[in-house]
C-alpha positions as CSV (number, residue, x, y, z in Angstrom):
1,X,-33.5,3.4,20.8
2,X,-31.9,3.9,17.3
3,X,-32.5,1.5,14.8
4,X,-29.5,0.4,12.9
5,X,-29.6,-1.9,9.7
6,X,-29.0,-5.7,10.4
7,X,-27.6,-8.0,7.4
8,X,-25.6,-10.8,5.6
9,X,-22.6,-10.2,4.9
10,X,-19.5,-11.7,2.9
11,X,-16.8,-12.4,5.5
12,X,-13.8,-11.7,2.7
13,X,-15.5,-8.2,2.1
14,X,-13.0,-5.4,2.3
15,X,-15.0,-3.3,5.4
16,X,-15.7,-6.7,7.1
17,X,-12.1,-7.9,6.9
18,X,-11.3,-4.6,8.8
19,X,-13.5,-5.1,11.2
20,X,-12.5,-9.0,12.0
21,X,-9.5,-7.9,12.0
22,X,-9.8,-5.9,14.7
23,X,-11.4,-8.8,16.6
24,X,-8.5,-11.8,15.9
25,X,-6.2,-8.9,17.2
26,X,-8.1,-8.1,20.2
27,X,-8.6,-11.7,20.7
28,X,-4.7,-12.9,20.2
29,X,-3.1,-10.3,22.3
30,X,-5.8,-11.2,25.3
31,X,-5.6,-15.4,24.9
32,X,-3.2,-17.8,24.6
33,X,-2.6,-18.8,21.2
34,X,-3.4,-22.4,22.4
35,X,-6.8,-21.1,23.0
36,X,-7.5,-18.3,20.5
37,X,-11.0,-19.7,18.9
38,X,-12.2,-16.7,16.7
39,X,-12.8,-17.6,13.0
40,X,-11.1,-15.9,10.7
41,X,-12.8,-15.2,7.0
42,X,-12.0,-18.7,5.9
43,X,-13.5,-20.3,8.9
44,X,-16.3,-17.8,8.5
45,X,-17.1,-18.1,5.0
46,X,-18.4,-21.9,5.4
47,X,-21.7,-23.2,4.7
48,X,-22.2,-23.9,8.2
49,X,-21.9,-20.4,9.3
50,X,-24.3,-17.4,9.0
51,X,-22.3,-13.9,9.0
52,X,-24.1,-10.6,9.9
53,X,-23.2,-7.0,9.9
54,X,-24.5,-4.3,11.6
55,X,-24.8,-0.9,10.1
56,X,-25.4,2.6,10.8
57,X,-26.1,5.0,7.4
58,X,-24.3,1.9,5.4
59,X,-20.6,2.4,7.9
60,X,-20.4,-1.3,9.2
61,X,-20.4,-1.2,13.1
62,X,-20.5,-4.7,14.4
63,X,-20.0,-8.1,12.9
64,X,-21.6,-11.6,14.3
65,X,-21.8,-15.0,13.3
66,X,-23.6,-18.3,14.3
67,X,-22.2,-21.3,13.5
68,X,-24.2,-24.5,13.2
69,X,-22.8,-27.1,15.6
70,X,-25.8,-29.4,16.1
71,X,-28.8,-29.8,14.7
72,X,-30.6,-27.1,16.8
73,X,-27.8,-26.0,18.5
74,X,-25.8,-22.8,17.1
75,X,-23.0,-21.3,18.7
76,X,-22.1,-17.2,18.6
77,X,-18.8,-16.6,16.6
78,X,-16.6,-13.6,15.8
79,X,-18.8,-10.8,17.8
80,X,-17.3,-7.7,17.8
81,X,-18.3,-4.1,17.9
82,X,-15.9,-1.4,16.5
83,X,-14.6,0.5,19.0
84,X,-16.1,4.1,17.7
85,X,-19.7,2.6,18.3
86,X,-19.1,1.1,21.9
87,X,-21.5,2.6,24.2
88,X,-24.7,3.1,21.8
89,X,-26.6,-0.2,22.1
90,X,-24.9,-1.6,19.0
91,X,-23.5,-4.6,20.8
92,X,-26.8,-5.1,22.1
93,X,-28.3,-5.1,18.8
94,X,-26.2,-7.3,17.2
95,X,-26.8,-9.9,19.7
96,X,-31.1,-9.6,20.1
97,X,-31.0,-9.7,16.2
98,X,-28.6,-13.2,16.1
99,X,-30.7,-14.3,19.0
100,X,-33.9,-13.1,17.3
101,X,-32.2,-15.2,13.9
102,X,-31.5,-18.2,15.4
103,X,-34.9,-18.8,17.2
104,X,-36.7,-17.6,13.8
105,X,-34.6,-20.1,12.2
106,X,-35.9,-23.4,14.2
107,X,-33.0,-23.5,16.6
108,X,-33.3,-24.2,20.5
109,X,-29.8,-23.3,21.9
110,X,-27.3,-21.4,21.3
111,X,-23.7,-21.0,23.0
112,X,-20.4,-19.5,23.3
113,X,-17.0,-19.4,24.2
114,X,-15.1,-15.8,25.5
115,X,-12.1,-15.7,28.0
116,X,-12.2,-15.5,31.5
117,X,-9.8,-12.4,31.6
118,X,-10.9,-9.1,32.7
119,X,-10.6,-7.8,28.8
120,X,-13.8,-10.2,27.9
121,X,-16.1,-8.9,31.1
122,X,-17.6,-6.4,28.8
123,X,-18.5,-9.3,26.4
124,X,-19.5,-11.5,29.3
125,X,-22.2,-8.8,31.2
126,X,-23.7,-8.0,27.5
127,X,-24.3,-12.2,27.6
128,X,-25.3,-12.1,31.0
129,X,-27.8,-9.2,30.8
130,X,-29.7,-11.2,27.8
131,X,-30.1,-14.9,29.6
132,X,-26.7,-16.9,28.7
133,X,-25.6,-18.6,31.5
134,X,-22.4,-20.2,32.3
135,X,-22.5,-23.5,31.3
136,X,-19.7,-26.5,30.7
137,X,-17.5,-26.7,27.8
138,X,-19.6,-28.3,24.9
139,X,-18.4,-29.1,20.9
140,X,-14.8,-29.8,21.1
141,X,-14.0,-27.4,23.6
142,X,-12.4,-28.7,27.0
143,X,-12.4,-27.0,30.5
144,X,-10.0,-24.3,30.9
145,X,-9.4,-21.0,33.0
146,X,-8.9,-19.2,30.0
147,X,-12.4,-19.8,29.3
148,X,-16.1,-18.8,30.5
149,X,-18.6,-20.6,28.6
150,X,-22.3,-19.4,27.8
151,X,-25.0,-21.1,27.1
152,X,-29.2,-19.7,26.8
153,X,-32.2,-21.4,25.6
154,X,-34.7,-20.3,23.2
């Protein structure tokens, strides 16, 4: 498998603000805007979240954060592959190397939100195929059937 290049990055970064983007668009025009949970770069660029980019001969590919929501808890913010490098394990990377983060890190759980359409199935059999499991709502987040959320221990 190709080896891309996995590291921080600054969420108001021109290439990164591109990417996100892309996501908060994705994400608006498939939720309600009740229920529309991405993080923009100001709700990314806190002390409490960890922002990663994924990179292929330095063109930024993927963007991921984790965001610390108990003390070993984490949960997965803002994933999103560009839609040029669907297909090639990138998504997949991003996520082992958040996973591989967080359990490097001292953390014991971590979980996530996505929506229960069929847009988000993609999103939701990339979870599935690496151990998250549906779980109930946790944080501040409350049942909904806009909402499928994931939860996998470390």
């Amino acid at each position: 498998m190709h080896e891309f290049a996995i590291r921080t990055e600054d969420p108001n970064s021109t290439e990164v603000r591109e990417l996100l983007g892309r996501h908060l668009r994705f994400t608006r025009d498939h939720s309600p805007a009740e229920e529309c949970y991405a993080l923009d770069e100001t709700g990314l660029d806190s002390k409490e979240v960890s922002f990663f980019g994924l990179c292929d001969n330095s063109e930024l590919l993927a963007i991921g954060a984790l965001k610390r929501i108990e003390p070993f808890h984490l949960e997965l913010k803002s994933m999103h592959t560009a839609e040029s490098a669907r297909g090639r394990g990138v998504g997949r990377a991003m996520l082992r190397q958040l996973v591989e983060w967080a359990g490097s890190n001292g953390y014991s759980r971590i979980s996530l939100e996505t929506g229960s359409n069929a847009d988000f199935t993609p999103a939701r059999l990339l979870y599935e195929s690496t151990g998250f499991r549906i779980c109930e709502p946790f944080g501040d987040y409350a049942p909904s059937v806009n909402s499928v959320h994931m939860t996998l221990e470390l």
